[in-house]
C-alpha positions in Angstrom: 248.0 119.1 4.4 244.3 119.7 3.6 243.8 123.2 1.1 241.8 125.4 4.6 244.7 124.3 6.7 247.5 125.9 4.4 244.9 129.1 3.5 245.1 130.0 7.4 248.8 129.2 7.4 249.5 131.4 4.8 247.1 134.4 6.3 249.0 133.9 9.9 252.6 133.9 8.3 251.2 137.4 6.8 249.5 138.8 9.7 252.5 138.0 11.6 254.7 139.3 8.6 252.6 143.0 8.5 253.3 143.2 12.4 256.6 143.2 11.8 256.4 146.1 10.4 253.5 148.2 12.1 253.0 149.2 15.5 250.9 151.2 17.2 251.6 153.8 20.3 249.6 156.6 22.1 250.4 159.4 19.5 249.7 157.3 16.6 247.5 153.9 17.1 247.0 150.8 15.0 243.8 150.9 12.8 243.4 146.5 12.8 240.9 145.0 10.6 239.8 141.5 10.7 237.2 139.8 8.9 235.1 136.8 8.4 232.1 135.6 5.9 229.9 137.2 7.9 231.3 140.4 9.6 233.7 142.6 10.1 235.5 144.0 12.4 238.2 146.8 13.6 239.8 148.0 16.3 242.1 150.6 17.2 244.7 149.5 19.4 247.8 151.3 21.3 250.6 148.6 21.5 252.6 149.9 24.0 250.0 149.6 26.7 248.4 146.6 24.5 244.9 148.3 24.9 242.1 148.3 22.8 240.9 152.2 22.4 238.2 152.0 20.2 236.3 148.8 18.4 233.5 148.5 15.9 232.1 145.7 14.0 229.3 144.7 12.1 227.7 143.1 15.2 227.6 146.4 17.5 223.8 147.5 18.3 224.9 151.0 16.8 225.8 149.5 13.6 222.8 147.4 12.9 220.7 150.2 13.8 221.9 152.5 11.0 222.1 149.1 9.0 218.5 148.0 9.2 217.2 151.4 7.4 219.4 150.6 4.5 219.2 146.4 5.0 222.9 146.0 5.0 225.1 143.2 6.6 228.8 143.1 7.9 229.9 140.6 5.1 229.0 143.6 2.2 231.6 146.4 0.9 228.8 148.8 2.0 228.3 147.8 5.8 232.5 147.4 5.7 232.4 151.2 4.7 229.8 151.7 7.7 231.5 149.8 10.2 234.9 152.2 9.0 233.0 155.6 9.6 231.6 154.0 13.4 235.4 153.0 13.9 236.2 156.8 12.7 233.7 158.5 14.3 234.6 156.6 17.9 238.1 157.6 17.4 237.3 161.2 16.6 235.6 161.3 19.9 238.3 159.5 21.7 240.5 162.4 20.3 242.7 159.8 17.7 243.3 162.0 15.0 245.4 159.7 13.3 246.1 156.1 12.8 248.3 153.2 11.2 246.2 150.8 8.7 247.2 147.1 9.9 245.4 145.0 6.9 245.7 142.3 8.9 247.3 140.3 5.9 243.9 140.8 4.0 244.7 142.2 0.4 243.5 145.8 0.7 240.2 145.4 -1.9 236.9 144.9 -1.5 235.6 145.1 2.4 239.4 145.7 3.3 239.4 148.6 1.3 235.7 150.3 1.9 236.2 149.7 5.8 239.7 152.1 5.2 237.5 155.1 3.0 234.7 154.8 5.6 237.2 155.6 8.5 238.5 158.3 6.0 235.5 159.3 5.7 234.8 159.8 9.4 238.0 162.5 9.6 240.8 159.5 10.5 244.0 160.5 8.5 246.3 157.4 7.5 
């Protein structure tokens, strides 16, 4: 088994691992970060109904308009903390007060961990 093969094996046994654990409902959703090299993304997510409420990523129009001004990109801690205050503000005005942090098998550090204080930020409470 090639090295990237058992890296995404090991991230899916975690993601799926985590979910064990977390789930999200109407009174209190799942905050569900996922990123790549270049972006980042989150979404918050009511598992009962399995909808998506709210989603933000470093490719929405919003975020690369506030991004441009300060010439940041998805795959930095500082658009990860951006990208967490659009998830939080959108959640504010979808009246979700307060969430569950899904990692999404990520160590929480680095753009895991800025995109969480950015949504803090914003007023989430987790």
């Amino acid at each position: 088994m090639d090295r990237n093969k058992a890296k995404r094996m090991a991230l899916k046994r975690r993601q799926r691992r985590v979910r064990g654990k977390i789930s999200g409902t109407s009174d209190l959703p799942r905050l569900r970060v996922t990123r790549s090299n270049g972006n980042i993304y989150a979404q918050v997510i009511d598992d009962v109904i399995g909808k998506t409420l709210v989603s933000a990523s470093s490719l929405d129009a919003e975020f690369k308009a506030e991004a441009v001004a300060d010439q940041l990109r998805g795959s930095t801690v500082a658009g990860a903390n951006l990208v967490g205050e659009l998830v939080g503000r959108r959640a504010k005005a979808a009246h979700i007060e307060s969430v569950v942090f899904d990692r999404g098998g990520y160590i929480y550090h680095g753009r895991v961990k800025a995109l969480a204080d950015g949504a803090r930020r914003a007023g989430l409470s987790f």
